[in-house]
C-alpha positions as CSV (number, residue, x, y, z in Angstrom):
1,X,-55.1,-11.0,74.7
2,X,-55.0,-10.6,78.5
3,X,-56.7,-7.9,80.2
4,X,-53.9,-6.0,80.9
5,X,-53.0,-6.0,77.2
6,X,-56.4,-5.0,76.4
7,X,-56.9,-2.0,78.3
8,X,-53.4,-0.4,77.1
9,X,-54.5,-1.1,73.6
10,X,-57.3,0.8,74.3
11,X,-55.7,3.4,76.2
12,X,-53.5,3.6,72.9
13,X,-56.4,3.9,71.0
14,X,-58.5,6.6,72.7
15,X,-55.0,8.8,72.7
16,X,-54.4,8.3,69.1
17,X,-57.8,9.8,68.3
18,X,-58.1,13.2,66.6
19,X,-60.8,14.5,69.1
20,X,-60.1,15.9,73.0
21,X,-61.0,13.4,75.7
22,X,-62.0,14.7,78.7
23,X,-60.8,12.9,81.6
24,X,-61.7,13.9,85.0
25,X,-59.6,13.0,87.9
26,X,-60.4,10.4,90.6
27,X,-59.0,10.3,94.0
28,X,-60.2,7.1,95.3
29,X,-62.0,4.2,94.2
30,X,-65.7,5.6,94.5
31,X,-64.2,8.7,92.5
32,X,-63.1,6.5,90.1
33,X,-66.3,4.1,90.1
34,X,-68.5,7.3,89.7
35,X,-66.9,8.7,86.5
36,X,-66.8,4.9,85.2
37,X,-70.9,5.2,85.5
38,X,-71.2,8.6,84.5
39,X,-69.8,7.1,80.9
40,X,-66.1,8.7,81.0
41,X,-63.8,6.4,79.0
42,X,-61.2,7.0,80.8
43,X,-59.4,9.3,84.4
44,X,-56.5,9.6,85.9
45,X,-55.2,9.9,89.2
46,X,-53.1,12.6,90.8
47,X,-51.4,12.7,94.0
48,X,-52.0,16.1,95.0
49,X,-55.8,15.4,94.7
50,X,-55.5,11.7,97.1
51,X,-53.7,13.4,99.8
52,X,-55.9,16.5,99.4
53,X,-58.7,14.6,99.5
54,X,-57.3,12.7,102.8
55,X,-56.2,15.6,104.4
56,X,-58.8,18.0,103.5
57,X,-56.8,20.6,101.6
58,X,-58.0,23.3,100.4
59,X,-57.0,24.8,96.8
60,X,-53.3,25.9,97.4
61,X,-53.9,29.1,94.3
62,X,-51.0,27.7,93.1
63,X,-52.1,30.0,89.8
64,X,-52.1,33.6,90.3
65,X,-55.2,36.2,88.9
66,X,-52.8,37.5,86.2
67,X,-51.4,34.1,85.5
68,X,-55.3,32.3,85.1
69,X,-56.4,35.9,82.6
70,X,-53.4,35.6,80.4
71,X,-54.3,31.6,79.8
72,X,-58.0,32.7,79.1
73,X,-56.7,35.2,77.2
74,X,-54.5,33.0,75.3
75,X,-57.1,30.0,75.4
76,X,-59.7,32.9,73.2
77,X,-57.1,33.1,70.6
């Protein structure tokens, strides 16, 4: 099996479990290299968090107060 073949038979695998997964996000190759040692099986990339990252954005509070407390709230249930 090639490499490439591997790791999306593994990616198969660890999404097919019954259990969560975290899975931080990277936004470079150091990002990623760090959660690779820190023992994450897997992250993903996201383009709002490269460009941020390039540009130095700050968090846009794309989510409002009310919006954030009725996902807690919902999340508790």
């Amino acid at each position: 099996m090639t490499g490439r073949l591997h790791k999306a038979a593994k990616l198969r695998q660890l999404l097919e479990a019954p259990e969560f997964i975290i899975m931080p996000c990277c936004y470079d190759g150091i990002s990623a290299k760090l959660i690779q040692q820190c023992g994450y099986p897997l992250t993903f990339m996201s383009g709002f968090a490269v460009s941020a990252a390039r540009t130095d954005a700050r968090d846009t509070h794309g989510l409002s107060e009310a919006e954030a407390s009725l996902l807690n709230l919902k999340a508790e249930l």
